[in-house]
Steps between C-alpha positions, in 0.01 A plus 500: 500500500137614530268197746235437272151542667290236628133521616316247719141526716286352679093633577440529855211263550654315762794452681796285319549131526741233409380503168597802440833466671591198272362672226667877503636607835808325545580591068426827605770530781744338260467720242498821741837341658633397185579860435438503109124631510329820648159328665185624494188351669173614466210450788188516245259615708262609223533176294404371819175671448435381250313195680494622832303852391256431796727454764781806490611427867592185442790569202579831683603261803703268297694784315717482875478139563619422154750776553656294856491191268739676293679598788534154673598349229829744435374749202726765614377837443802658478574275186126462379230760477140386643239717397118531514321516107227735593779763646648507114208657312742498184355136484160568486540844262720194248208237539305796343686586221575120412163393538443671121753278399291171619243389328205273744543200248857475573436539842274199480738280349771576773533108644597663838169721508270197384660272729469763833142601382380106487691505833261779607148411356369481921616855520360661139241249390477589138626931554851514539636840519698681299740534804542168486508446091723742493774401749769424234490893365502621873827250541624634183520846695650346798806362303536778265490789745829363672667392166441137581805310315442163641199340612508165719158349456382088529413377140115576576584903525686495186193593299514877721842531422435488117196689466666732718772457192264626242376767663870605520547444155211687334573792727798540392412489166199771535716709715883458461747263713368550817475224657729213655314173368546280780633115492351233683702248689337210597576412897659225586301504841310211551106498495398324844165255573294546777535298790163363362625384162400816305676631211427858639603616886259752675318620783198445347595145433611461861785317396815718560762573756583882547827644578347658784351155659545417883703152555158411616331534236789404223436130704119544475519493156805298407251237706232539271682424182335288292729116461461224292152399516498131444777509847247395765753396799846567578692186395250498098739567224520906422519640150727869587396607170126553561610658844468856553732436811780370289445739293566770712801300645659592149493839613598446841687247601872380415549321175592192691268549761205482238639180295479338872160640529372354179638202573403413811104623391513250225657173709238572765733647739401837557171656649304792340503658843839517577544615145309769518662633872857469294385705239335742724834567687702536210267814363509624795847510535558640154234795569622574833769770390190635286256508790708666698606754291139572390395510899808788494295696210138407690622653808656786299230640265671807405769415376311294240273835445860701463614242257197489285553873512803517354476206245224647346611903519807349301233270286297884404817673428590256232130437360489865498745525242409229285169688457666820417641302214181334388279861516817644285426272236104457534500885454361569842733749680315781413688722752835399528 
């Protein structure tokens, strides 16, 4: 039986955190170990350009930290292909051609796009580009030029996946079936708060603990969790559910270890501080076996350059046949 292919990415803007790890990572080792799927994942270095246009060296940096995240967190490249998006121009020459299927207006009315663009008024002030407008087509060419079949996004991505949908569709019709129109899957990775409270997790929040943290400063930061606010001294009675601590002792701790927790904060019993050094230990522990392995691919730089290599030579040869395909039927082989 054929794996079906699935496509996943990140842009390298920074390195990966827990976020992320709750979020994708550990579905994307389980479905590269479950056996049934061939994985792809994209490093979008030019989406990532998209906002950082004035500062290349920073996204060209993070293409090989996000690549060690990967790594560390067991993405095995002999069972998932990691490649680089500006090493495939078949994605770029496809953003082209679909961008005459795309009309502005319906670019507008993407939720994704308005949502990322009010997210982004600091950076553009009233002149967004059209790099940026038109990051659903240029995703439309990143799923199409593999064959994309399946598509795990969050529910606020599922907007790309169906634009990139229709531009499937009305290619298809224009020039022939083509195309593989893609189906989105919605994650079942959780979104995770910021140690601050926030909704959203980032560097530029200053809220978020990286894979690649130091056990110093994993305790730094687990310290500066924001508690329950109206808990002024260590015997007041604690509410866990306004507690970022607790919160993270969900994802941390044992089950029964955090029903004590909770308990013990509400009766009075249990101080914020000593809280907060639990929780620190217990993501420490978990990260430890990534750490280490990440330290192994720190120390080791070319083999992450030789795997990137090879991910993506393997990523070209297959693009490079899709767009043989899509010239056949656009009438564009002139000399073949």
């Amino acid at each position: 039986m054929e794996k079906k292919r699935i496509l996943t990415g990140d842009r390298p803007t920074g390195k990966l955190h827990i976020g992320h790890y709750f979020g994708s990572l550990k579905k994307r080792v389980e479905l590269q170990e479950s056996g049934e799927y061939d994985p792809y994942i994209l490093i979008a270095d030019v989406q990532a350009l998209t906002d950082n246009f004035n500062n290349p060296e920073k996204v060209r940096k993070n293409v090989r930290e996000v690549a060690m995240d990967y790594l560390s967190v067991g993405i095995d490249p002999k069972k998932t292909t990691i490649y680089i998006q500006s090493m495939i121009p078949e994605i770029a020459e496809l953003t082209v051609f679909y961008s005459n299927l795309v009309t502005i207006a319906r670019l507008e009315r993407n939720p994704t796009v308005k949502t990322e663009i009010a997210q982004k008024k600091e950076l553009f002030g009233e002149s967004v580009t059209y790099g940026f407008l038109g990051y659903p087509v240029s995703q439309a060419g990143d799923i199409t030029a593999f064959e994309g079949q399946i598509i795990p996004v969050g529910e606020d991505q599922l907007p790309l996946i169906e634009q990139c949908r229709e531009i499937v569709r009305k290619f298809n019709h224009i020039y022939g079936d083509v195309l593989v129109e893609p189906e989105a899957v919605l994650s079942s990775g959780k979104r995770i708060k910021g140690l601050d409270g926030n909704e959203k997790m980032g560097k530029s929040l200053g809220n978020a603990i990286y894979l690649s943290d130091s056990e110093e400063e994993i305790t730094k930061k687990v310290m500066s969790a924001v508690t329950d606010p109206n808990r002024i001294k260590k015997d007041d009675l604690g509410n866990p559910d306004i507690c970022m601590v607790a919160y993270y002792h969900n994802l941390f701790s044992k089950e029964e270890d955090v029903k004590k927790i909770c308990e013990e904060c509400k009766a009075g019993k249990r101080g914020c501080v000593v809280c907060k050094r639990q929780l620190a230990q217990n993501i420490i522990e978990e990260l430890r076996p990534i750490r280490e392995k990440r330290a192994y691919y720190e120390s080791h730089p070319e083999e992450v350059e030789q795997i990137l290599k090879e991910g993506t030579k393997k990523a070209q040869e297959v693009a490079k046949q899709t767009m043989k395909k899509v010239k056949q039927a656009m009438k564009l082989d002139y000399f073949e």
